[in-house]
N, C-alpha and C positions, 0 to 999 in steps of 0.2 A: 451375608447372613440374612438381609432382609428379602432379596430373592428366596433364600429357603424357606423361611417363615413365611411367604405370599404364597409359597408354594404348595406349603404345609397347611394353610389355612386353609387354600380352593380344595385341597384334597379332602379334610376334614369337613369342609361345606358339603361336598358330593357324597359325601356317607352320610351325612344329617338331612338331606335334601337330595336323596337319589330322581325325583321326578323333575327336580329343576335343573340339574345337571344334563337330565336326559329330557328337557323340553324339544320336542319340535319344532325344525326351522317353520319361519314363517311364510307363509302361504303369498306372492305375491299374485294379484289376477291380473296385472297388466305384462306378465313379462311373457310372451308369446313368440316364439320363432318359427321359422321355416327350416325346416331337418334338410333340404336343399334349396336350391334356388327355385324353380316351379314344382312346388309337391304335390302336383295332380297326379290322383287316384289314376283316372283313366281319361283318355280321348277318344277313344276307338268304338264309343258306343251311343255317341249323339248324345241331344239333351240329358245331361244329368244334375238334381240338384235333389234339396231335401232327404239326406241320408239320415239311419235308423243306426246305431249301434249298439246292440249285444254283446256284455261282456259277458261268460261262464266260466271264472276260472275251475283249472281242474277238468272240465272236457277234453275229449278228443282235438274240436275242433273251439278251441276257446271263443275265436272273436266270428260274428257275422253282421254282415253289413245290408242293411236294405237300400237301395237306389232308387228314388222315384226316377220317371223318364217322361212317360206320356198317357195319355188319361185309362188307357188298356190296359197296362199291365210297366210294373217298375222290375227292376233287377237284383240280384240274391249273389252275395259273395260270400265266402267262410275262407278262415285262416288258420294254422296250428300255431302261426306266430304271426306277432303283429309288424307289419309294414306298411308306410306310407302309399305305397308303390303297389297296383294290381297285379306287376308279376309274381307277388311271395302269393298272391289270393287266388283261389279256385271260382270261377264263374259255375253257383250251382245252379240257377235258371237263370236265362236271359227271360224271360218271359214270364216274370212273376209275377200271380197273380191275388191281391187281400182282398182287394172293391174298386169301382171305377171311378177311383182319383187319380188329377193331375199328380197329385203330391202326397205324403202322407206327413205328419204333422209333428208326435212322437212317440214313443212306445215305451213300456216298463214293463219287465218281470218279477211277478209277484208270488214265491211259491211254486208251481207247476203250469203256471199260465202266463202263457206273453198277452199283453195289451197293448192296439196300434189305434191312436185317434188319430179323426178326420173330419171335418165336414159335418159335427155334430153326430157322428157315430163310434163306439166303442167299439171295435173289432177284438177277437180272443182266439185265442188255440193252444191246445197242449199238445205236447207230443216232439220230434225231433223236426227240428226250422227245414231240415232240410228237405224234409217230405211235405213243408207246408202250402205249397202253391196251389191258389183256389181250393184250402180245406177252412178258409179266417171265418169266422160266423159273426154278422151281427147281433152282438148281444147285448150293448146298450147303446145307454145316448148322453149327449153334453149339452147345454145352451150355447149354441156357435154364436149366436145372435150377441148375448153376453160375454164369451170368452172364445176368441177363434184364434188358428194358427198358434197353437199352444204348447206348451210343455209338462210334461208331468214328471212328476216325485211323489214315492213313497215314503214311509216311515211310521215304527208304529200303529199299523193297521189301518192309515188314513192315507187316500190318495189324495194328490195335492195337483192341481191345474193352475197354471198362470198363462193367461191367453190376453188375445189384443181384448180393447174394451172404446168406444166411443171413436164417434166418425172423425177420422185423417181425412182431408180434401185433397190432397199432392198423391195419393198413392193407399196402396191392398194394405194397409196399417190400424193400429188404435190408436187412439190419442193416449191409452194408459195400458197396463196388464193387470187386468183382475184378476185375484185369487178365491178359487174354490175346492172346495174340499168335497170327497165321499169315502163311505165307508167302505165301498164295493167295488169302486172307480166306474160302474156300469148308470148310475144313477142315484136320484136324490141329490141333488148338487147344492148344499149350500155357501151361496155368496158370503167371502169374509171381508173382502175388501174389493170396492171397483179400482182404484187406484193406487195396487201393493206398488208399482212401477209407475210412477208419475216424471217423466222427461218435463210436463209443462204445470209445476206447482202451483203456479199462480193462473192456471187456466189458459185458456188459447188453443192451438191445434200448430204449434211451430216444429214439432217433433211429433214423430210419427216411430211407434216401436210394434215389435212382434216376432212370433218364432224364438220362441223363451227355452232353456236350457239349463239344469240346477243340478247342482251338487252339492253336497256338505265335507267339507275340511277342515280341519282341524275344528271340529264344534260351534263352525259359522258354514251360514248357508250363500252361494256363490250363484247370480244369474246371468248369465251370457245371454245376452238377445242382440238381435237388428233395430236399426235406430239409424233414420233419414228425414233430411226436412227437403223445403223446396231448394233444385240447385243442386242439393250434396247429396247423393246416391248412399246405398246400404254400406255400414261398419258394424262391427259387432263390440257392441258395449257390455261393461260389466256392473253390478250390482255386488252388493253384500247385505245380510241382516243377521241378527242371533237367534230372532225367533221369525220363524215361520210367518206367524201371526201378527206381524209387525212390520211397518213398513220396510221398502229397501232403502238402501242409500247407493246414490250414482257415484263409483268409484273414479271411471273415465274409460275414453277408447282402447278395447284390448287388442284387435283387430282392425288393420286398415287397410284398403285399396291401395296401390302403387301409382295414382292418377300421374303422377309425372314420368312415368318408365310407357314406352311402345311397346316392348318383347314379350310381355309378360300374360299369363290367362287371369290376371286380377287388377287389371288397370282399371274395370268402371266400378263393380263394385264387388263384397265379399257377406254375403248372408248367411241365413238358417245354420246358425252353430249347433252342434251337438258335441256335450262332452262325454267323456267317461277316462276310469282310471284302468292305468294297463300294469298288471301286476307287472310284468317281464320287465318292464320297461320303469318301473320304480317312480311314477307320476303319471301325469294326464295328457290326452291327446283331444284334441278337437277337429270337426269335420265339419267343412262351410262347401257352402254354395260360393263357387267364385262366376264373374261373368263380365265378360270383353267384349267389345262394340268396335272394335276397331280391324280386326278382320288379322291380328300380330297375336301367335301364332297361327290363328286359324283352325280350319280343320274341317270335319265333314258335319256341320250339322242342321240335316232340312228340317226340322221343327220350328226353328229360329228365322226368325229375318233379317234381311240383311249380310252381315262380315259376325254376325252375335257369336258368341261362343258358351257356353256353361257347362263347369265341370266341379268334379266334389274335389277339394281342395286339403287336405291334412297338416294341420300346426301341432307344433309340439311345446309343451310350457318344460320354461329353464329347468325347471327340475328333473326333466329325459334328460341324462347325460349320454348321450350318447355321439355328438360330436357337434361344432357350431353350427348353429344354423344361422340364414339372416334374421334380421330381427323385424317384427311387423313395422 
């Protein structure tokens, strides 16, 4: 009888309280997997790091990937379905051309218009990605000096930047990630915080962060960035905050290097995250910079020195169900 009446009760809660019965599971940022055991994109096309991803549900070709490679020109992939794996992707220029950066930094679409930062310049273009090689126009600008290696977020009519801020001595880092805002994303940048992402609160230069990456879930905002001191090479750490405008807080490592495995293309280190949600797949994927110094796998790549390797790397959070992966 009391079984039935507990039973009776949740049932009569879930009709007086339809949204809490139907609350969203919770959001974990640290639970990251690998969908196989090396989930490299690709090898077969030398240096690659700093990918861009496009999502457009409802396209023909919903997902495209930008590859930076070498300071000429980076590479252009599209997909009709999402895979970790470059055989499901069509290589649409190997020879892709925005502006002559090593790297490109990140991108958002807003409306009819992609936006790709760099180097203190806003790049723009409308029209189909796949016709877009050497059509990108510089249209605005950023303070690199104050926010570099950055990420951006929309929302609201406001673009939001969160780039490195203050001199790192161990390495290309900030000692914090400022957050700035515009109304245009092309210019006018007002400073809201030098220190939204503070690794070192109490001051010093012991961590060194950058290459920020932000979503919003479940009505909190979510930062994946790179985070290295002296000694311990790149991981990518996670943040949370509710308001934009208000600090982060450091959750802990979502991503980690394999430093004690040979075999693997992520034994030294694992950077430049980028996320995004993949409807088909019912949660998030993330796309890093992995990079090996020990010459295990190997491969072909003269950019690099050495046994180096660098390749775009693809995690999937527990919420892809789509079969175990290992866990970072």
């Amino acid at each position: 009888m009391n079984k039935l009446l507990s039973a009776f009760s949740t049932y009569a809660l879930c009709i007086v309280l339809p949204l809490g019965c139907l609350a969203k599971p919770k959001f974990d940022p640290l639970a990251w997997n690998r969908p196989v055991d090396n989930p490299v994109f690709t090898f077969e096309y030398g240096n690659n790091h700093d990918s861009v991803i496009f999502v457009e549900e409802g396209a023909e070709y919903p997902y495209y990937l930008i590859i930076s490679h070498v300071k000429e020109y980076a590479q252009l992939w599209r997909a009709k379905s999402f895979s970790w794996s470059s055989a499901d992707w069509e290589l649409v220029e190997k020879k892709y051309k925005i502006g002559p950066h090593y790297e490109f930094d990140d991108g958002v679409k807003v409306g009819n218009t992609y936006y790709i930062y760099e180097e203190g310049i806003v790049y723009t273009y409308q029209g189909d990605l796949a016709q877009s090689s050497g059509q990108w126009k510089a249209s605005g600008t950023f303070p690199s000096k104050e926010c570099d290696d950055l990420g951006v977020f929309y929302e609201d009519g406001i673009f939001h930047i969160f780039g490195e801020h203050g001199y790192f001595p161990h390495g290309p880092d900030g000692t914090s990630l400022a957050h700035l805002t515009s109304m245009t994303g092309l210019g006018d940048w007002k400073m809201i915080n030098p220190k939204a992402v503070a690794p070192n609160p109490d001051g010093g230069h012991k961590y060194g962060v950058g290459d920020a990456t932000i979503a919003k879930i479940n009505g909190e905002y979510f930062l994946y960035c790179d985070r290295e001191s002296k000694g311990s090479p790149y991981k990518v750490t996670a943040w949370k905050t509710k308001d934009l405008n208000e600090p982060f807080t450091y959750l802990g490592k979502a991503i980690t290097p394999r430093s004690d495995e040979v075999d693997d293309w992520d034994n030294h280190r694992i950077q430049d995250p980028d996320i995004a949600y993949i409807p088909e797949l019912g949660g998030y994927v993330m796309t890093c910079n992995l990079k090996d110094n020990d010459g295990n796998p190997g491969g072909n790549f003269p950019t690099l020195k050495g046994n180096q390797t660098r390749v775009i790397g693809v995690f999937y959070h527990e919420d892809v169900k789509i079969h175990e992966g290992k866990k970072k």
